[in-house]
C-alpha positions as CSV (number, residue, x, y, z in Angstrom):
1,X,45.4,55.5,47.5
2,X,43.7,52.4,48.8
3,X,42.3,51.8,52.3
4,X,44.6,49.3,54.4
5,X,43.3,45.9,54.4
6,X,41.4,45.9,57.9
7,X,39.4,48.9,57.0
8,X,38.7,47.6,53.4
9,X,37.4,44.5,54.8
10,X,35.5,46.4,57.9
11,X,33.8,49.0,55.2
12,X,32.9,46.0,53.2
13,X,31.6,43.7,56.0
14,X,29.6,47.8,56.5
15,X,28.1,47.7,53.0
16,X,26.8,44.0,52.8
17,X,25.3,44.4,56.9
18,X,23.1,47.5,54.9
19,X,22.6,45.7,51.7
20,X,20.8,43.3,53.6
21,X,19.0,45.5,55.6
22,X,17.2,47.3,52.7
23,X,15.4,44.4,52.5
24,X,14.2,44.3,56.1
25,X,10.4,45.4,57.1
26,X,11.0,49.4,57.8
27,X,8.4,49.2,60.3
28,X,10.3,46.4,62.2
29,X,13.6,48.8,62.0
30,X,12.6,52.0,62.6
31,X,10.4,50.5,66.2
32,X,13.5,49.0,67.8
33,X,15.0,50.1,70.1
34,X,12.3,51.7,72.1
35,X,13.8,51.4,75.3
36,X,16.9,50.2,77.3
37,X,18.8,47.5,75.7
38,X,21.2,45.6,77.7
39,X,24.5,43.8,77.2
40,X,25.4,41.1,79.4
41,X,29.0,40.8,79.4
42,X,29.6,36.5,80.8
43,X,32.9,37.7,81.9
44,X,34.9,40.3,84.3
45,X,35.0,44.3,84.0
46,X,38.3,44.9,82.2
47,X,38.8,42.7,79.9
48,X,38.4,42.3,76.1
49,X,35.3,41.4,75.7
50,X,33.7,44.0,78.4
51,X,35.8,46.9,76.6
52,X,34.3,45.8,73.5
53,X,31.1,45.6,75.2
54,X,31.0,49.5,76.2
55,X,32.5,50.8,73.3
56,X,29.4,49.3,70.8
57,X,26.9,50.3,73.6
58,X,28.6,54.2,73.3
59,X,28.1,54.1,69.6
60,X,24.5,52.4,69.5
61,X,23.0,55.0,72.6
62,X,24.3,57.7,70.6
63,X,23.5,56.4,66.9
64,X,19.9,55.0,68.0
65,X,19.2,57.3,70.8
66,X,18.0,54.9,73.9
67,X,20.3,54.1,77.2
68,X,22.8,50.5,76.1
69,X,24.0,49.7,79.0
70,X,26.4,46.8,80.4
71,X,26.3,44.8,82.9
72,X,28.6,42.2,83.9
73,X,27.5,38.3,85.0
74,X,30.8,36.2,85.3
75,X,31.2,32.6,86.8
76,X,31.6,29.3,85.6
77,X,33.4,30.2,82.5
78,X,30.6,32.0,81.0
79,X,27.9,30.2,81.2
80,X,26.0,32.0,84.4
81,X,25.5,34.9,81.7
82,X,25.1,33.0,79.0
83,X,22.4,31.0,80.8
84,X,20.7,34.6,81.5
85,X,20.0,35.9,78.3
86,X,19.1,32.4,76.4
87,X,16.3,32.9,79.0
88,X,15.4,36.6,78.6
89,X,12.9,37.3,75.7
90,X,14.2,37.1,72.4
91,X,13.5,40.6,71.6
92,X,16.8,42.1,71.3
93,X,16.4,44.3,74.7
94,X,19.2,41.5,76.6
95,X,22.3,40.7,74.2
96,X,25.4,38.6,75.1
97,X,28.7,39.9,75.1
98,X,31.6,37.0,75.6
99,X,33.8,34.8,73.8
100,X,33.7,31.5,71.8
101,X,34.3,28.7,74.1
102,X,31.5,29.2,76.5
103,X,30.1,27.7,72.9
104,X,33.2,25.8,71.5
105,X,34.8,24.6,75.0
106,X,31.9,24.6,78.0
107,X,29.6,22.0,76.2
108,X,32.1,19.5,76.0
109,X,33.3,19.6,79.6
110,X,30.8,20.7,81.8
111,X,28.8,17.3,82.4
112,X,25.4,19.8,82.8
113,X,24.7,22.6,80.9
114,X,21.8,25.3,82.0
115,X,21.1,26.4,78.3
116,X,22.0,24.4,75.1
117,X,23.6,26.4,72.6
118,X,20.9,26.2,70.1
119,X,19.2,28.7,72.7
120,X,21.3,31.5,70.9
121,X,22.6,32.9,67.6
122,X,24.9,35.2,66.6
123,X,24.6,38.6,66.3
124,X,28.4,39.0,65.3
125,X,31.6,37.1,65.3
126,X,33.4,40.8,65.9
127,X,37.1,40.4,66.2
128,X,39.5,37.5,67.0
129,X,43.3,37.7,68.6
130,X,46.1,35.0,69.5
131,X,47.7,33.9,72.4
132,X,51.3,34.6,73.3
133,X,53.6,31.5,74.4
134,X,55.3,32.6,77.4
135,X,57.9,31.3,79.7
136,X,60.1,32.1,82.7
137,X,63.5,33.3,81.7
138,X,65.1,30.5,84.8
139,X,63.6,27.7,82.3
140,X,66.4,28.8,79.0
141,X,64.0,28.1,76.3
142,X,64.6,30.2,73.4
143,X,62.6,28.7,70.8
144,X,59.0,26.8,71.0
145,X,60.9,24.1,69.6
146,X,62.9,24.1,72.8
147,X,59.7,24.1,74.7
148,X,58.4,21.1,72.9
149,X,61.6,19.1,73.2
150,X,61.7,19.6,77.1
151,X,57.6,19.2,77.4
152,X,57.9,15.6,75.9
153,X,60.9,14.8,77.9
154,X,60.5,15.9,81.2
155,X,57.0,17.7,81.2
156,X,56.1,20.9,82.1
157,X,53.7,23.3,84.2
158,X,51.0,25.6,82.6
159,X,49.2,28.5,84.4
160,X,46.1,29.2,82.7
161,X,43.3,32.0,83.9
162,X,40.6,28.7,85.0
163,X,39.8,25.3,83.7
164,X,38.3,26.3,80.7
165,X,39.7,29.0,79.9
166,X,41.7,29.7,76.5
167,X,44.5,29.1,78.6
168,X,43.3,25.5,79.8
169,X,42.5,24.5,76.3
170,X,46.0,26.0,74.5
171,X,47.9,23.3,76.6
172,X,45.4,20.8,76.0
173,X,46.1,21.8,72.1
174,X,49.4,21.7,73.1
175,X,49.5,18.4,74.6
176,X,47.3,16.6,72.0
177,X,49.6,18.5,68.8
178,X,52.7,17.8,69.9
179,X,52.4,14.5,72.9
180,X,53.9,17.4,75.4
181,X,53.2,16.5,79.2
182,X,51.9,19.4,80.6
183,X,50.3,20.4,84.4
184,X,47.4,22.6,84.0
185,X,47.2,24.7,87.2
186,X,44.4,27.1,86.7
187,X,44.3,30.5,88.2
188,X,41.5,32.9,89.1
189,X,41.9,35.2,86.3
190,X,44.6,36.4,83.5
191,X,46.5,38.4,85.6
192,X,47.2,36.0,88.9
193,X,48.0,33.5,85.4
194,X,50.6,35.6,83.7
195,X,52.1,36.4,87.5
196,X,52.5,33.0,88.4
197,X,54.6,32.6,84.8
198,X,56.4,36.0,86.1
199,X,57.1,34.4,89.7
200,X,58.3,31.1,88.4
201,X,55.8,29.3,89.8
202,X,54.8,27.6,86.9
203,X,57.4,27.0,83.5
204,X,55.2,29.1,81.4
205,X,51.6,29.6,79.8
206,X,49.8,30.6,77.2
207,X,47.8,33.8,77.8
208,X,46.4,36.7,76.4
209,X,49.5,39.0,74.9
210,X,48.3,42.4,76.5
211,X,48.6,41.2,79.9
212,X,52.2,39.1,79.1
213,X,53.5,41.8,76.8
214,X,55.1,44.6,79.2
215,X,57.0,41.7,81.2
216,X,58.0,40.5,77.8
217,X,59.5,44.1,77.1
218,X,60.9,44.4,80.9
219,X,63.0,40.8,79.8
220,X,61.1,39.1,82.8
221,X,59.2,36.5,80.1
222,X,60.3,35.2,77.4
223,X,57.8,34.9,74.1
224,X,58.4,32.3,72.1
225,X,55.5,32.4,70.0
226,X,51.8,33.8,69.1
227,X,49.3,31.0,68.4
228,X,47.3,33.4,66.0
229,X,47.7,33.0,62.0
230,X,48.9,36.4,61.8
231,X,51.7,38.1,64.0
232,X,51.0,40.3,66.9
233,X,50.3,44.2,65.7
234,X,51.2,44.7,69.5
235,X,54.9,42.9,69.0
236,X,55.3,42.5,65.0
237,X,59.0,40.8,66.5
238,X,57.5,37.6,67.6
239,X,57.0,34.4,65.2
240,X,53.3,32.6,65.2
241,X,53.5,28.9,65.7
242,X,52.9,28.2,62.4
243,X,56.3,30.3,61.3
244,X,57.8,28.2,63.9
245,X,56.8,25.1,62.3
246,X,54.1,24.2,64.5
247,X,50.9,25.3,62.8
248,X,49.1,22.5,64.8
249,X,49.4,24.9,67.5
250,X,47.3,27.9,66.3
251,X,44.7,29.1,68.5
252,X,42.9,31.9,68.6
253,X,39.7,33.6,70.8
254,X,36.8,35.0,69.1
255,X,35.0,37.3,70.4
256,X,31.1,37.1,70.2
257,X,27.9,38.9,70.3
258,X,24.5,36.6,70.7
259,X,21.0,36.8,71.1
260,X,17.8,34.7,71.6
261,X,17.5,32.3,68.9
262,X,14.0,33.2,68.3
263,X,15.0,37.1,68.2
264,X,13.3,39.0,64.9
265,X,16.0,39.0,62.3
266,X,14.8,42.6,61.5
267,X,16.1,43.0,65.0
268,X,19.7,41.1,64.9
269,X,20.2,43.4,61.5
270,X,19.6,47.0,63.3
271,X,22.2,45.3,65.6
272,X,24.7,44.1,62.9
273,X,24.4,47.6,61.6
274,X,25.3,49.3,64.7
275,X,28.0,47.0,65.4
276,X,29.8,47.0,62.2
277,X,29.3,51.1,62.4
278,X,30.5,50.9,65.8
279,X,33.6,48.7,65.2
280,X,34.8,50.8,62.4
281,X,35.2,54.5,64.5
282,X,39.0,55.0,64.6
283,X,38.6,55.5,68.2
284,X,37.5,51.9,68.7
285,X,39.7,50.4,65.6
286,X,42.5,52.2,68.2
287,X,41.0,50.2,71.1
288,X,41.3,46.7,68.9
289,X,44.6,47.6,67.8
290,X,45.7,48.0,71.8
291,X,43.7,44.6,72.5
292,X,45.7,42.9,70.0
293,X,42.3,41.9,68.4
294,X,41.6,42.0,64.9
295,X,38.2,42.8,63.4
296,X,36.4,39.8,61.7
297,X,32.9,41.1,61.5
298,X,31.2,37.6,60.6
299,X,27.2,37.5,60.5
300,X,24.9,35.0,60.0
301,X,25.6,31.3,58.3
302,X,29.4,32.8,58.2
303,X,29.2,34.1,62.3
304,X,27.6,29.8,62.7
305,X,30.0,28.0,60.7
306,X,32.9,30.1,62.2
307,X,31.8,28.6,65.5
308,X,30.8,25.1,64.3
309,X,34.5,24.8,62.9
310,X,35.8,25.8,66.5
311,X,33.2,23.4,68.2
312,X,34.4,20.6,66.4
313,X,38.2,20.9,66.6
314,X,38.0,21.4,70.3
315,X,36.0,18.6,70.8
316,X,38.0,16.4,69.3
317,X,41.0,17.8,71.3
318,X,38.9,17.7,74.2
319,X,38.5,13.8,73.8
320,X,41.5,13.3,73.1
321,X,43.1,14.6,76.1
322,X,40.3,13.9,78.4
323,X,40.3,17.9,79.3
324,X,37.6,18.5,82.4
325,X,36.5,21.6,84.5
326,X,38.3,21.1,88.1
């Protein structure tokens, strides 16, 4: 019987990651690590990309047998860590563990930038999820057509987790896709976000599903819509925007691993190795499956152009909107 379709794809991501690697220098494999190596997660404890973070630095101490250890370096939506390890040495001892828009989003807002993006390259574009449209019962929208309708003709208000944020930029997608008036009001995080939705503050947002999901199942938010291409494994039930006839809408956060730019591509493979090896343990395709994220496992001129196509869109929405940090 074949594999499912996730594990066929994560085995064969496996297979070309050591293909290539034959035809790295042994001595350059077989020397790293030789010490600590450390993850710099740009973002919170607890979230997605810091429980990614810890589960590929499990596999790796054990599989490569030195301490990988995580540390986390938040503020200004990513770019405080960021900014750390595009200025650590690019030897593959200080990695960066985050998500897309500190690359796709930050450049195009912030008016100053402490690194330029070309100060890093991708280790791995590792997995990818949706948002999930959600809106306070008191507002009677059943369908994200009934959201669009009253966002043109009355306008709306948005939480979001921080200017910036995915949050920030899906109602600036919103906005631009549809000509919706929408209030961003940012938040300090996901959670005070998806509260403020719960509390009818705001009309609604669109925020990461895990953290809407159990008000969703309690009937105190309504989910209209995922803005990934593929449904929700976490709520199979709910349409994507593009089922709903909006596929202007899709959106999704990718989730990143970077290094030094001028880091030994021997190096970055060892890594690519361990992290495909890593993200293909049941125990953490169980942890993806709970995040709602699904594996991608992009590396080199794929893991870049993946980005460059996400830089580009959201610039142009970014123009178009006139979307700033506040």
């Amino acid at each position: 019987m074949n594999a499912p379709l996730p594990r066929r794809v994560a085995l064969l991501a496996l297979a070309t990651i050591a293909l290539t690697l034959a035809a790295a220098p042994a001595d350059a494999q077989d020397s790293y690590p030789t010490k600590a190596v450390k993850f710099v997660n740009n973002f919170p404890p607890g979230g997605p990309s810091d429980i990614l973070a810890r589960s590929v630095a499990d596999w790796l101490q054990a599989s490569l047998k030195q301490p990988f250890v995580v540390e986390n370096k938040p503020g200004a939506s990513g770019n405080i860590g960021a900014d750390l390890v595009a200025k650590s040495p690019a030897d593959g001892y200080t990695v960066l563990f985050g998500i897309d828009t500190t690359f796709t989003v930050n450049p195009h807002i912030y008016k100053g930038m402490p690194f330029k993006p070309a100060d890093l390259k991708p280790v791995m574009v590792m997995a990818s999820s949706g948002l999930l449209v959600g809106v306070h019962p008191s507002t009677g929208f059943k369908t994200l057509s009934e959201l669009v309708a009253a966002g043109k003709s009355k306008g709306l208000n948005f939480s979001s987790a921080g200017s910036g944020s995915p949050g920030h930029l899906a109602a600036e997608v919103f906005t631009e896709a549809t000509g919706m008036k929408i209030s961003h009001i940012p938040y300090k995080g996901n959670t005070p976000a998806v509260t403020a939705v719960l509390a009818g503050e705001v009309d609604g947002g669109v925020l990461a599903t895990p953290g809407m999901l159990p008000h969703v199942k309690a009937g105190k938010i309504t989910a209209l819509a995922v803005t990934s291409r593929q449904r929700s494994r976490l709520a199979p039930e709910i349409p994507t925007v593009a089922e709903a006839g909006l596929k202007g809408l899709e959106q999704e956060v990718v989730y990143i691993a970077m290094v030094p730019a001028a880091t030994p591509e021997a190096v970055v493979q060892t890594l690519q190795r361990g992290f495909a090896e890593a993200l293909t343990r049941p125990d953490v395709q169980a942890r993806l499956v709970n995040l709602d994220l699904h594996y991608e496992g992009l590396t080199g001129a794929a893991a870049s152009k993946r980005l460059a196509e996400l830089s580009e869109r959201y610039s142009r929405v970014i123009r178009s909107t006139g979307m700033k940090v506040e």
